[in-house]
Each structure stands twice: as structure tokens, then as C-alpha cells.
N, C-alpha and C positions, 0 to 999 in steps of 0.2 A: 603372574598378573603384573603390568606395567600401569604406572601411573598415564593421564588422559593430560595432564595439566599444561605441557606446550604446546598441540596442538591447539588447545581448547582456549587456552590465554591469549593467543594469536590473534585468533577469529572471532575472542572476544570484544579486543583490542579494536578492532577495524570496524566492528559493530558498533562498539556503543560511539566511535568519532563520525559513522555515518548516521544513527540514528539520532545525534546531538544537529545534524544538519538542518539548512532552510529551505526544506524542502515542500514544506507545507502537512506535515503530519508525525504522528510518531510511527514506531515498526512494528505494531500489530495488526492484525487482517480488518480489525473492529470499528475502524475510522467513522464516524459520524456524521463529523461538522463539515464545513467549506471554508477554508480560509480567507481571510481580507474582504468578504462581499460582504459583511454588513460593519459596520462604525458603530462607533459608542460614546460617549464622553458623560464624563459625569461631571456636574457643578459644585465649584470647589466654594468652599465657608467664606468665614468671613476670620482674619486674621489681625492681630496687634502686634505692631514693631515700636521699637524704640522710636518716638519720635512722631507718631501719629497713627491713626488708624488707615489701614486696605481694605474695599470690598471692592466682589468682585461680582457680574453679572452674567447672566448669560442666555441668549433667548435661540431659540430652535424655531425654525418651517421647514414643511416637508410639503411638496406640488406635485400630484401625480396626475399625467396625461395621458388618455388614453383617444388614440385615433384610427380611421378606420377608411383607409383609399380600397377601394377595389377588393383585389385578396389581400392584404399586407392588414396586421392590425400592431399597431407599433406602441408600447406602454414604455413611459419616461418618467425617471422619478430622481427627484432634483430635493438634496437636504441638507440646507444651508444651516449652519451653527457657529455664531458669532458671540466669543466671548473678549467683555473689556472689563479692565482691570484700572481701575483708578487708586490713585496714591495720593496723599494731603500732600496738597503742592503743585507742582507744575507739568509732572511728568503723565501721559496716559499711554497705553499701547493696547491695541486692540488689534484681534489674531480671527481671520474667518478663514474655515473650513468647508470646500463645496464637495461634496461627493455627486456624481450621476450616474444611473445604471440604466441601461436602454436594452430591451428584448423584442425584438423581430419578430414575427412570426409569418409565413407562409403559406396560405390553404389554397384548395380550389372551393369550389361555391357545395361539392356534395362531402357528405359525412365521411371524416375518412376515421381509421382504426385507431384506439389511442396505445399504444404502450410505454409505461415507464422503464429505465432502469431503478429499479426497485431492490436488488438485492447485489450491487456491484462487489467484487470481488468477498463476496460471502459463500461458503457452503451450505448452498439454500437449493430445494428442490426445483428444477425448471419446469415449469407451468408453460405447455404451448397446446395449442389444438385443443383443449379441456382437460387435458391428460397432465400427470405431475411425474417427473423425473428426477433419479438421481444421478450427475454425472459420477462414473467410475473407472474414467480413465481420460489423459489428455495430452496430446505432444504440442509441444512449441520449437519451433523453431526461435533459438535466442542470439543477440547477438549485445555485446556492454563494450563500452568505452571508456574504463574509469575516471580518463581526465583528458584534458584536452590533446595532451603532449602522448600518449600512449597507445600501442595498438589497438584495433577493433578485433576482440577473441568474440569464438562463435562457438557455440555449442547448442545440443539439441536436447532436450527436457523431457521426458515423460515422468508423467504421475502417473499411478493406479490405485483404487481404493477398494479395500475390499475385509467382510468380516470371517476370520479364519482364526483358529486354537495354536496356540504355543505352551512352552513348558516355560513355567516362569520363577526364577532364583533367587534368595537374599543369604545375605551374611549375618550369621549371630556375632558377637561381642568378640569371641575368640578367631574369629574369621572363618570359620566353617560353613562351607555350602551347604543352605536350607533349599531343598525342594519343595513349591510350594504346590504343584501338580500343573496338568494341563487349565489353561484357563482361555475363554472367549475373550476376544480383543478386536478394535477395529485397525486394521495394517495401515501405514501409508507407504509405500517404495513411490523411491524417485529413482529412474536410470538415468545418466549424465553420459552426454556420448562426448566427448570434443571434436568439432572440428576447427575448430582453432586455438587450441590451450596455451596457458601460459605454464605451466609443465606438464599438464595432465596429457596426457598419454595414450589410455587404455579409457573402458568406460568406471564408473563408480556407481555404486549403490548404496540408497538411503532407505531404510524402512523404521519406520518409527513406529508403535503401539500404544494404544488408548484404551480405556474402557470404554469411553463413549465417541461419539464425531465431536473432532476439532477442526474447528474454520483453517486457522492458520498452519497444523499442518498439509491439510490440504492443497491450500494458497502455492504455498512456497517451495520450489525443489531443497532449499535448504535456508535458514533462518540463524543468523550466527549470534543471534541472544538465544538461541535453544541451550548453547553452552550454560549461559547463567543461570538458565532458567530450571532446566534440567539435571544436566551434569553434575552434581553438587552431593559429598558426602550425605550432607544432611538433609536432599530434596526427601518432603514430605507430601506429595503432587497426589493425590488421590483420583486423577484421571489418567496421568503419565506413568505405562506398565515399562517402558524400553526403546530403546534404539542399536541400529546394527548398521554398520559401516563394513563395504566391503571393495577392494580394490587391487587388483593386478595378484588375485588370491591372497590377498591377508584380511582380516576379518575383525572387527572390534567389534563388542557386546557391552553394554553396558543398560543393567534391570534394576525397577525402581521396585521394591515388593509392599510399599504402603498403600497401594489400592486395596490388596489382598490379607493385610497381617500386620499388624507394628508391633515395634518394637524390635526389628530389625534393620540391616544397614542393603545400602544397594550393592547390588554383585557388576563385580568387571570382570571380561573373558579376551583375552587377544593383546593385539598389540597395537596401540596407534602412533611411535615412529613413521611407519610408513607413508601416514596420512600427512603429518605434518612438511613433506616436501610440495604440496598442492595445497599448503593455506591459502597462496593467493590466486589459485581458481576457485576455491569454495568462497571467499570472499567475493567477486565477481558475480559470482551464481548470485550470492543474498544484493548485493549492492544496484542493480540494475532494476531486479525486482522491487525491490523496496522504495526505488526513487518512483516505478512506475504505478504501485500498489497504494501509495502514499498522496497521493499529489491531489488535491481538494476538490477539483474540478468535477472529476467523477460523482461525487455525493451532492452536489449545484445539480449534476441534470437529476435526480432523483425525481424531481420537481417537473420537468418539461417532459411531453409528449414528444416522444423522438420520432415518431412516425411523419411528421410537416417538418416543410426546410424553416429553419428558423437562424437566430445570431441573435449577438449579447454583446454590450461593454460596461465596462465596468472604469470608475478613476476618480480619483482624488486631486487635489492640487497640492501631492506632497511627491508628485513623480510617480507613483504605482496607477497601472492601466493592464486590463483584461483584454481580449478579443476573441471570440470562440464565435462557432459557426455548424449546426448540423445540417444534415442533408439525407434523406431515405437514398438507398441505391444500390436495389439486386437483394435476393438471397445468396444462402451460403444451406448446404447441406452436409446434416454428423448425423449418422446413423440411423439414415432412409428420414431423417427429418428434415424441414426448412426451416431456416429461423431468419426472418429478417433484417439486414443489413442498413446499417448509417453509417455514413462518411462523417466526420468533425474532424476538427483541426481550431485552436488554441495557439494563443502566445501572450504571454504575461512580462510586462516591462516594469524594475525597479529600479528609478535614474539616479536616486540617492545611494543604492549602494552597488551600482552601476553591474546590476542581475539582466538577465535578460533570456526568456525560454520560450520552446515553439516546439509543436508537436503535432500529429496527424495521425490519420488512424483508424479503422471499424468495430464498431460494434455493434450487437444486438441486444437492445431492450428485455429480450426475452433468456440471455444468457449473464451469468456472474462472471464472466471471464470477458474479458480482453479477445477481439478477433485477431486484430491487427494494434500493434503500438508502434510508433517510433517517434521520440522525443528525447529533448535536451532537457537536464534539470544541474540546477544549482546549488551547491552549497559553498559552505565556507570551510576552509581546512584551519583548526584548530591550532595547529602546529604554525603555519605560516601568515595566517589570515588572509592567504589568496583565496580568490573568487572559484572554484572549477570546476566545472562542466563535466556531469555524468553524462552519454549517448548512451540509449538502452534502445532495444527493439526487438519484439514478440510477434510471432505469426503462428495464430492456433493452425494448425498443421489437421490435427484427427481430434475425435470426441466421442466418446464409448455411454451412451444412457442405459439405466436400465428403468424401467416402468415402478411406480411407486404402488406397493402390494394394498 
């Protein structure tokens, strides 16, 4: 048995400097909020300095407009917040802040269909036709760009999910293999094909095991906080039964048996040297997804009926400005089904810290996944504090449902 811990410290490394990024989220599947579309401010006290007294005031309006040409029904909402700050003496300053956010909308004059995205990049049943599905299998075509300066690597993605029996093992105190017998589990395999790697070579396989559905392994062909998370002498994960790595015929096992039994330790079977010459295509793999998985916009349309062409802006007078824009356009067919297609496209400007991102793409309201991505995102490097530009792009490729019993 060889230790996990260069591979695993690697990809840990690269993970937690891209998930510290400004990207607008953190790197779990679970994302909720929208970043920068609503403001806040709170009204500060009243304070005593040497010398005199400060107070400080502060008054809020908010104007919303709603109008109505033709088909176009256009809602603007304008909320100004002026605070001034006086000081015994001569000195005053006073600081306003305008935020406005404007939403478009599109109809013709008869009823058309509503659909939200409702459960964006979650493992949630697809509900189309009255009928609820589970997806259980999905290829993407992917393609990442880590920085601006470096090549575009391509590789192709498939997930499959499915509930199947393994034998599952720990270690007592002395290091002795405990068999804890056959056990039900839910699988996730990823196959990882390269066609343009930055050493990978051959294909790679990822299968991880649950006792119940996990959103995020699902999500992700590979998550490089699964190291922290998982990997760990002492994980005591009571959903996480294991993971299997396999590549160019070497194999690593590593089983967590506290779903099943405590007070034992996790077992490792294999070798992962091998692995570790391809940290930075499994970094790649997580880094594209997670800028794409991540990014706020998607959980704003929760809110909007994608099925009418509509748009949006968003802006402050501190330099930060939104622009996004959907549009209906064509289906798409996965497994003798149609699911309804939107075109949007997005670009977000931040002139104070001179960010700047823009993106395009399809989807359907009626699927968790991504049809089509391709977008620029931002972060900051830790290390240097430059600006640099992730390119990521996904094209669901195939989609395997099965009918929900």
C-alpha cells in the first residue's frame, strides 16, 4: 500500500487557489444566491471623537417603473442612497450611490408556455411532458483554457450513474483487512477521453460510491476538494463508501467503512504515483467546470420564464455593469425526448478592478445541465495578483433518462 498524499496535495493545492477565486461562487454544486444584483447598506451610529461630536444620516428611495408599448413590457427600478456625514466644523462630505436594473420582456399578444430553470446544475429529477426523469448518463464535449497565455486542451466527458453492489473494506488499529461484505451503493464513473491533454494520454476512469444520490458527484467529472474532503485518514463521511481511479492499467482504491461500521480506519489498495504525472489535466478537468458551475447568473434566471425573448442590466456608479439577454430557439433531442432550447449570452464589466467577462450559450429550462457553454471568467492569482482569464466550453454531446418508477 503506497501513500495518496502527492497526488492528492497537488490537486489540493490548485483547488483550494481556484476556489478562493472572483468568480462569483464557491465549488459546491449547491450554489443558491446571485451575486452583485441586489445592494445593501446599512446606517452607521452616531460616534464621538476628540474634539467634537459626528453624526451621520442617511435616507434611501427606491422608483419602480413599469411600462407597456405594444409587446415589450419593460420594468426599471432606480435606488438611490445618500449618505452625509457631518463633523463640528467646517468640513462635510456626502457619498451617493445609484444602482438601476432594467428587465425586458418580449411576448406576442397569445399565451405562451411558462418554463423556469428551476433546478440549475442540481441532481434533480427532469419533469418534461408530465413524466419525471432521472438522468443516467451524459457526454460533453469540453474544452478549458486555464489562462490567457496557455493552450486550449480538449477532452471529452462522460458521466454514468447507476445503483450497483460492491465489496466494501476497512482497516482495524493493527492495519488488518476488515471485510465488511457486499454492500448497495449509488456508482458515479467518469470516463475522461483526451483529445488534447496536457500529458494525459490514454483515457482515465473515476468511480466514486455513495450510500445515497450526491448532487456534486454527479456535477463534476472530477472535483479537486474531493481530496480534502474525502481522502483523509480520519474521513468519518457517513454517505462516502469510496472512490477508484484507473488509468493506462493502474488502479487506486481507496474505502471509507464508516457508513457501514466504526471504529475502523479507511483502506487503500494500489498505487497512485502513476496518477500524479496528470495532476495538471485533472486540475483542468475541475477548473473549467467549476468557473462554469459557479458563476451567479444561472440562479438570477431562476426567476425569469425563459420561454419569451427577454434582457437585463444591471449597474452601479462604482464601475460594475451586467448585460444578459435570452431568446427561445429550436429544440434539442436526448432519448427520443425534446426539451426546449434558449439562446442567452451575458457580459459582466468590473472597471475598478479592470475584470471583464462574456459568455454565450444554450439551455433548457427543463434540464439541470448546461446544453451549450462557452465563456470567459475571472479570477485573481494569489500568487501574483494578476487578473487571468479562465476560457471554458461544454457541448452536452448525448443524455441517457430513465423514467422515474
Amino acid at each position: 500500500m503506497k501513500k495518496t498524499a502527492p497526488l492528492m496535495l497537488a490537486i489540493l493545492i490548485i483547488g483550494v487557489v481556484f476556489a478562493s477565486a472572483c468568480i462569483g461562487g464557491s465549488t459546491t454544486s449547491q450554489t443558491t444566491s446571485s451575486p452583485t444584483l441586489t445592494t445593501s447598506s446599512s446606517s452607521p451610529g452616531t460616534t464621538t471623537t476628540q474634539g467634537g461630536t459626528s453624526s451621520s444620516q442617511q435616507s434611501s428611495t427606491t422608483t419602480s417603473t413599469t411600462t407597456h408599448t405594444g409587446s415589450t413590457s419593460t420594468q426599471i427600478e432606480t435606488s438611490t442612497q445618500t449618505s452625509s456625514q457631518t463633523t463640528t466644523g467646517t468640513e462635510t462630505e456626502t457619498e451617493t450611490t445609484t444602482v438601476t436594473e432594467t428587465t425586458t420582456t418580449t411576448s406576442t399578444s397569445t399565451p405562451t408556455e411558462k418554463a423556469y430553470w428551476s433546478h440549475p446544475w442540481e441532481y434533480a429529477p427532469v419533469e418534461v411532458g408530465g413524466e419525471k426523469y432521472w438522468i443516467t448518463y451524459y457526454k460533453y464535449d469540453y474544452k478549458i483554457q486555464p489562462n490567457q497565455s496557455a493552450p486550449v486542451y480538449e477532452y471529452i466527458v462522460e458521466k454514468s450513474v447507476e445503483k450497483t453492489k460492491i465489496h466494501v473494506y476497512g482497516q482495524d488499529m493493527s492495519g488488518n483487512k476488515v471485510d465488511l461484505g457486499e454492500k448497495e451503493v449509488y456508482a458515479y464513473k467518469t470516463v475522461v477521453t483526451p483529445v488534447k491533454g496536457a500529458a494525459m494520454d490514454d483515457k482515465i476512469t473515476f468511480t466514486l460510491w455513495f450510500v445515497s444520490n450526491e448532487s456534486d458527484a454527479f456535477l463534476y467529472p472530477w472535483n479537486a476538494l474531493w481530496a480534502q474532503r474525502y481522502l483523509s485518514p480520519a474521513v468519518q463521511d457517513k454517505n462516502f463508501v469510496g472512490m477508484k481511479f484507473e488509468y493506462k492499467g493502474n488502479a487506486f482504491v481507496f474505502m471509507n467503512p464508516a457508513p457501514f461500521k466504526s471504529g475502523l480506519f479507511p483502506y487503500f489498495e494500489g498505487d497512485s504515483k502513476p496518477f500524479e504525472k496528470i495532476d495538471n489535466d485533472l486540475s483542468y478537468l475541475y477548473m473549467g467546470w467549476a468557473a462554469t458551475l459557479n458563476f451567479g447568473i444561472w440562479y438570477d434566471w431562476e426567476n425569469y420564464n425563459l420561454l419569451v425573448p427577454q434582457s437585463g442590466t444591471w449597474s452601479d456608479n462604482l464601475g460594475h455593469s451586467w448585460e444578459w439577454s435570452t431568446k427561445p430557439d429550436g429544440t434539442v433531442e436526448y432519448s427520443g425526448i425534446s426539451f426546449k432550447l434558449v439562446d442567452f449570452t451575458w457580459k459582466y464589466k468590473g472597471t475598478a478592478e479592470g475584470v471583464s467577462m462574456a459568455g454565450k450559450g444554450k439551455v433548457s429550462p427543463y434540464l439541470p445541465l448546461l446544453v451549450k457553454g462557452d465563456g470567459h471568467y475571472n479570477y485573481k492569482d494569489p500568487k501574483t495578483g494578476n487578473i487571468l482569464t479562465i476560457y471554458a466550453y461544454l457541448k452536452l454531446k448525448d443524455l441517457k433518462l430513465q423514467k422515474v418508477s
